[in-house]
C-alpha positions as CSV (number, residue, x, y, z in Angstrom):
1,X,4.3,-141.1,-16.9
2,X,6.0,-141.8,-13.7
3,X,10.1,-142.1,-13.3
4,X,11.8,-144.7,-11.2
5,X,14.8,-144.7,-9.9
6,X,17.1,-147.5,-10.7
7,X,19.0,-149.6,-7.6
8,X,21.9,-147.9,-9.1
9,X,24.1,-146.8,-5.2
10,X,27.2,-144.2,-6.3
11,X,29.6,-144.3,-3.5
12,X,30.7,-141.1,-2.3
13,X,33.9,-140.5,-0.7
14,X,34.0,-139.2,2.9
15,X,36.0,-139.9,5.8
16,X,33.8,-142.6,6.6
17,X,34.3,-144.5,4.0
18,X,37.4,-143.9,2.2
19,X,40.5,-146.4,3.3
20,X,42.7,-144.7,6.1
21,X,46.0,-145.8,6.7
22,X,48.8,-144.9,9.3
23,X,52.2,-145.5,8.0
24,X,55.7,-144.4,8.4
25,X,56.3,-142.8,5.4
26,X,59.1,-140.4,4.4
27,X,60.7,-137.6,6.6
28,X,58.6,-134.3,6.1
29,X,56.1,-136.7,4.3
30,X,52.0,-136.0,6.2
31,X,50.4,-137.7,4.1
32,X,49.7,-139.2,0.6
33,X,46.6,-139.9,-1.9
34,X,46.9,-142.9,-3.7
35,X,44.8,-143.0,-7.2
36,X,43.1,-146.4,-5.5
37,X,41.0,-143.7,-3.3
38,X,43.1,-144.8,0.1
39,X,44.8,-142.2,2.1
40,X,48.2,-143.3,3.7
41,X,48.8,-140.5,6.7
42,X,52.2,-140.9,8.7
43,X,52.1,-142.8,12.0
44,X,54.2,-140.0,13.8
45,X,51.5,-137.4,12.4
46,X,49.7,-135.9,15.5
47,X,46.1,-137.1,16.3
48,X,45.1,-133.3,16.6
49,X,45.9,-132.6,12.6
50,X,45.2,-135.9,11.1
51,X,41.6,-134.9,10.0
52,X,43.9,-131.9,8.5
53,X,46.2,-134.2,6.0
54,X,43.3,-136.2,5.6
55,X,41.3,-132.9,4.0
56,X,44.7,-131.9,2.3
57,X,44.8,-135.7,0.7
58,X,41.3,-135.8,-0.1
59,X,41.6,-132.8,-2.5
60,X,44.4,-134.1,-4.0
61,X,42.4,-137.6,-5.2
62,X,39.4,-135.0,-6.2
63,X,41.9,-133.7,-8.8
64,X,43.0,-137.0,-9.6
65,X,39.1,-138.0,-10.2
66,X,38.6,-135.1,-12.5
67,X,42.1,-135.3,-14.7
68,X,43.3,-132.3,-13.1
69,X,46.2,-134.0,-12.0
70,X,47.5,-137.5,-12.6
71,X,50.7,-138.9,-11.7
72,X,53.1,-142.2,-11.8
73,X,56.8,-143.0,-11.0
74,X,58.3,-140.7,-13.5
75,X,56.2,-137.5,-13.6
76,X,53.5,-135.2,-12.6
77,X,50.9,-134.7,-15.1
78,X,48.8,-131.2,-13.8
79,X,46.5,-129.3,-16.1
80,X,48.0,-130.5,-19.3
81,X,51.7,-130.0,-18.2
82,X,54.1,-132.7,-17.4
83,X,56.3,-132.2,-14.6
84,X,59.1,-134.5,-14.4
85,X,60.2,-136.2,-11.0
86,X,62.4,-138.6,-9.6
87,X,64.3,-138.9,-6.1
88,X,61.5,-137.3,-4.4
89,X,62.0,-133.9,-6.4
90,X,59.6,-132.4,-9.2
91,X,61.2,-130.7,-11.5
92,X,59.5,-127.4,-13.2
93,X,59.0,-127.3,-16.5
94,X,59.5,-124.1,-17.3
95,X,62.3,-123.2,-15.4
96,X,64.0,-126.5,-14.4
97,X,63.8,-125.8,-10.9
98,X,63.6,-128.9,-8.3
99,X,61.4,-129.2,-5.8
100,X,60.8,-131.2,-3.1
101,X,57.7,-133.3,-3.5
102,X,54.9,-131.9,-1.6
103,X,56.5,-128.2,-1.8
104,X,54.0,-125.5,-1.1
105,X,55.1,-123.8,-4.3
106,X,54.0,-126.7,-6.7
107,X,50.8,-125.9,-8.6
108,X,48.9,-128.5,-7.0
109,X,49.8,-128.0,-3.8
110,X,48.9,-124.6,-4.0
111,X,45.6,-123.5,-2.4
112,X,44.8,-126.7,-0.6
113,X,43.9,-126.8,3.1
């Protein structure tokens, strides 16, 4: 017996197909994922490490795709912990600490390109 592959198309995400958009966003803000699969990268972001906060972004809505980490207005949701933020700090849940959203010492941050 013979199998057939359906017309079933899956769209993968690359840079040549996933929504690109140059914004002014905040100060010491690159770039940002949005869980709708676009990438917002700041207009005063360099042409020579754009493809860079695009890669950094990109990871970010892999772990969004996955449930590693979710997010809305009032917290960070990352491997089953809930990390609280508001005026563009995250605050740590187990020591209270603030940090500055997009901090290299947040979990998620960590590791990424």
């Amino acid at each position: 017996m013979a199998f057939k592959l359906g017309k079933e198309t899956r769209g993968f995400k690359n840079s040549s197909n996933t929504k690109i958009f140059k914004k002014k966003l905040g100060d010491g803000i690159m770039g940002e994922a949005n869980s709708d699969g676009s990438i917002y990268v700041d207009s005063r972001v360099p042409e020579s490490i754009v493809e860079h906060v695009v890669t950094h972004e990109t990871q970010h809505q892999t772990d969004m795709e996955i449930g590693k980490t979710t997010y809305d207005d009032h917290a960070i949701y990352h491997m089953g912990e809930v990390w609280p933020r508001g005026n563009g700090y995250i605050t740590d849940p187990h020591t209270g600490k603030k940090y500055a959203e997009g901090d290299k010492n947040l979990p998620w941050e960590n590791n990424k390109v």
